[in-house]
C-alpha positions in Angstrom: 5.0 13.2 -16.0 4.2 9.5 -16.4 3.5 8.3 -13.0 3.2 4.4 -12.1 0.9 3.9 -8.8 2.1 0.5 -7.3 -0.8 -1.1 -5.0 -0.9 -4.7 -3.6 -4.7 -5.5 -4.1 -6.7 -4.3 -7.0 -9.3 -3.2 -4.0 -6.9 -0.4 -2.8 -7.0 1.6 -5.4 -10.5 0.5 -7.0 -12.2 3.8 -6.4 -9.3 6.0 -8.2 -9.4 3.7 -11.0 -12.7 3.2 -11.5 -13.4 4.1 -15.8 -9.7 3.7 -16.5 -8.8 1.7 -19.4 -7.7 -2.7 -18.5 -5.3 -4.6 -20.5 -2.6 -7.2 -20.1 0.9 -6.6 -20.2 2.5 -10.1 -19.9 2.0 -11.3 -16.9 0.6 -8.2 -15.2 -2.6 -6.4 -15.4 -2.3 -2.8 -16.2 -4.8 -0.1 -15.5 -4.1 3.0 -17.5 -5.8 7.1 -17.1 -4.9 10.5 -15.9 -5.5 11.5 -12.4 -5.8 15.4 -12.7 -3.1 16.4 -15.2 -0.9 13.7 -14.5 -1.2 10.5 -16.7 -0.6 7.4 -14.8 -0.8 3.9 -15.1 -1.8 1.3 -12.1 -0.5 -2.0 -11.3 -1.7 -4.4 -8.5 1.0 -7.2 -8.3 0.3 -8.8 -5.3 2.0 -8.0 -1.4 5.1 -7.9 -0.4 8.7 -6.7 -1.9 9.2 -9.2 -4.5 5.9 -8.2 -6.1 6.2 -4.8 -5.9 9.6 -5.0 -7.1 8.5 -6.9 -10.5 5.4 -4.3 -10.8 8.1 -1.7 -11.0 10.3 -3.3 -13.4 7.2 -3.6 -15.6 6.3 -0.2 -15.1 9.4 1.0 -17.0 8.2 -0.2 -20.4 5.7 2.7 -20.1 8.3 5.3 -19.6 7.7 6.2 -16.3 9.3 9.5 -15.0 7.7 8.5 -11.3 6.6 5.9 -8.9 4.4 5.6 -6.1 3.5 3.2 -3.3 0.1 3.2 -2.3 -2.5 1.4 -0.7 -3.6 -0.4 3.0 -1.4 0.0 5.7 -1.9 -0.1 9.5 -1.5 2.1 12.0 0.9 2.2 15.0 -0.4 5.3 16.6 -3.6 5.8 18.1 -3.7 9.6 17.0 -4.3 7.7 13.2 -8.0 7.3 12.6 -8.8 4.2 10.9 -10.1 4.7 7.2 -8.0 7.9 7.0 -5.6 8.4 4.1 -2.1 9.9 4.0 0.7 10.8 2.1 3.9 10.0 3.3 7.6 11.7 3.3 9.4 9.4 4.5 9.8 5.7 4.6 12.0 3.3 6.6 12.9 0.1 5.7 12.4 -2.3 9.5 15.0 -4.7 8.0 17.7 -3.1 6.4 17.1 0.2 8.1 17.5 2.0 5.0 15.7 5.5 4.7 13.7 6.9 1.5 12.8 10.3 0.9 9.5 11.0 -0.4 9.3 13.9 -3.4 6.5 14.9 -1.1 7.5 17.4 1.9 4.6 16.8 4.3 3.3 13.6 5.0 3.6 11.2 7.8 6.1 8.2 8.1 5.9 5.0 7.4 7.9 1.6 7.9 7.8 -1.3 5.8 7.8 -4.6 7.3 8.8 -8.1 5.6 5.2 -9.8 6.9 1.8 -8.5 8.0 2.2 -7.1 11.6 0.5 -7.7 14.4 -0.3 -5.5 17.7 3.2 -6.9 19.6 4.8 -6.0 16.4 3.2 -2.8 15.9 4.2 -1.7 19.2 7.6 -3.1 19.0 8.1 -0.9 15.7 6.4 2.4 17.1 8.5 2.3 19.8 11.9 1.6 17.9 11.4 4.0 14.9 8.6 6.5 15.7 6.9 5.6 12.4 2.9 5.9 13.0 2.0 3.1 10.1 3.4 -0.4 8.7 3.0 -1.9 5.0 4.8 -4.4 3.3 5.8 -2.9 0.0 6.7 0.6 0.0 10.4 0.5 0.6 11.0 -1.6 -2.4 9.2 0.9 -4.6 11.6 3.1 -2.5 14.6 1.7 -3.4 13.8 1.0 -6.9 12.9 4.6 -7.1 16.1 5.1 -6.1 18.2 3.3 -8.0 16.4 3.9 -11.6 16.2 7.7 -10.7 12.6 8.0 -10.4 10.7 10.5 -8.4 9.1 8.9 -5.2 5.8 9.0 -3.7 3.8 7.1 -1.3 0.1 7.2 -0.2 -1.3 5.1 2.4 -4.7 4.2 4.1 -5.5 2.6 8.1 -7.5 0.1 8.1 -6.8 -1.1 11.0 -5.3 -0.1 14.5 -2.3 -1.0 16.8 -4.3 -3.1 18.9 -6.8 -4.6 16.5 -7.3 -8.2 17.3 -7.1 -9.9 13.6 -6.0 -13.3 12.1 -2.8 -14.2 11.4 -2.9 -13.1 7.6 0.1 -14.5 6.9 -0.6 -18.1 6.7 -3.0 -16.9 4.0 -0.3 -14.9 1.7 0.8 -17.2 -1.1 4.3 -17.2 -2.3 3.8 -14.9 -4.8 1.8 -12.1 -2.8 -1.7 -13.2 -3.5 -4.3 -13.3 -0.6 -6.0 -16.5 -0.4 -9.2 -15.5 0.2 -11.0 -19.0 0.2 -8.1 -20.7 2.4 -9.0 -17.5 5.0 -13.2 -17.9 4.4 -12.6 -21.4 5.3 -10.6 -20.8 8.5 -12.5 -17.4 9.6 -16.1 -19.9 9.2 -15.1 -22.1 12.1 -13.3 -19.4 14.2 -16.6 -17.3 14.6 -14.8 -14.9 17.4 -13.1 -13.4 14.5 -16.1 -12.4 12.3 -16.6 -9.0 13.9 -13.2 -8.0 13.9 -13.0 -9.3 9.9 -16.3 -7.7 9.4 -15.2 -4.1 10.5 -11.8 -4.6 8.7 -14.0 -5.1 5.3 -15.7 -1.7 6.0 -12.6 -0.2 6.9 -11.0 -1.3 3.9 -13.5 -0.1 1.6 -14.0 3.6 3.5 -10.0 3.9 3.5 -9.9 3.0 -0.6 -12.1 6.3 -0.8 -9.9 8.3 1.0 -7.3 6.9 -0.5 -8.2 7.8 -4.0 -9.3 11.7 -2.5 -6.2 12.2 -1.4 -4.1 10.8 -4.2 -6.2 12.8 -6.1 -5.4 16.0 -4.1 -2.2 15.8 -4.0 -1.0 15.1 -7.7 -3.1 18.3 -8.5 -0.8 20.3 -6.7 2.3 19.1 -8.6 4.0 21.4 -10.2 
């Protein structure tokens, strides 16, 4: 099996592709290496649908036979610790509605959201789908899954709570996915009641990336 791993940031998934082999592929950068027995390639296109969605359709040049969301995600529940890592079975799309099997059978559930959510919306979503954790990409790589007759996984990390108190991180997405970091350094120096919250969000991030790669890890072992 061939497996593409979809992430948004190359940070989410730094730790499982640490050593693996970097090269361009038009407009993409493609990581390339095995995790266990399974060969895989990576692919960090950026947040959101519409990146995810062109990560895929690159992906299929490699002959793929699988594809896989993975990467941050927050959590609705307060049963979810933050910097823990998960698979998922099943993912539900907050716009369309739309439902997508995982080829996973245990795991938790997930909803994918057009935007980054904050606590009103996590709440909001909690409440309406009983999902315990948001993202903004996996039902794409859901759907595209889907409709090219790929096998589906997901894998997902907190790093951050339902009632964390964090910027608005959408005014810093760009219109192709892409965090701009300096645009939020510059806004997070002269907001200063922000800097612990962005401080344990950093830490988070980097504690849920390890777990992230264990547990991708773990579970692609036990494939058949």
């Amino acid at each position: 099996m061939i497996l593409a791993l979809i992430a948004a940031l190359p940070s989410e998934i730094k730790p499982l592709i640490r050593g693996w082999q970097k090269r361009e592929s038009g407009s993409q950068q493609v990581w390339s290496g095995r995790v266990g027995t399974v060969e895989a390639i990576a692919l960090c296109p950026g947040m959101g649908a519409a990146a995810a969605v062109r990560a895929c359709e690159a992906a299929l040049t490699y002959g793929i036979d699988a594809v896989a969301s993975v990467g941050y995600a927050g959590s609705l529940s307060c049963g979810l610790q933050v910097g823990s890592a998960y698979a998922i079975r099943e993912v539900i799309d907050a716009i369309t509605g739309e439902r997508f099997a995982t080829d996973t059978s245990q795991g938790q559930k997930l909803i994918t959201l057009n935007a980054v959510a904050g606590p009103d919306e996590k709440r909001k979503l909690a409440g309406q789908h009983q999902a315990v954790m948001v993202d903004m990409e996996a039902s794409a790589v859901g759907r595209f899954a889907r409709d090219h007759n790929l096998r589906f996984y997901a894998f997902k990390a907190i790093t951050d709570g339902p009632n964390d108190k964090l910027p608005d991180f959408n005014r810093f997405i760009s219109s192709d996915g892409q965090l701009r970091t300096a645009a939020l350094a510059a806004w997070a120096a002269v907001h200063p009641g922000y800097w612990n919250a962005l401080g344990r969000l950093g830490r988070n991030s980097r504690h849920a990336a390890e777990h992230l790669a264990a547990v991708i890890s773990h579970c692609l072992e036990a494939l058949p």
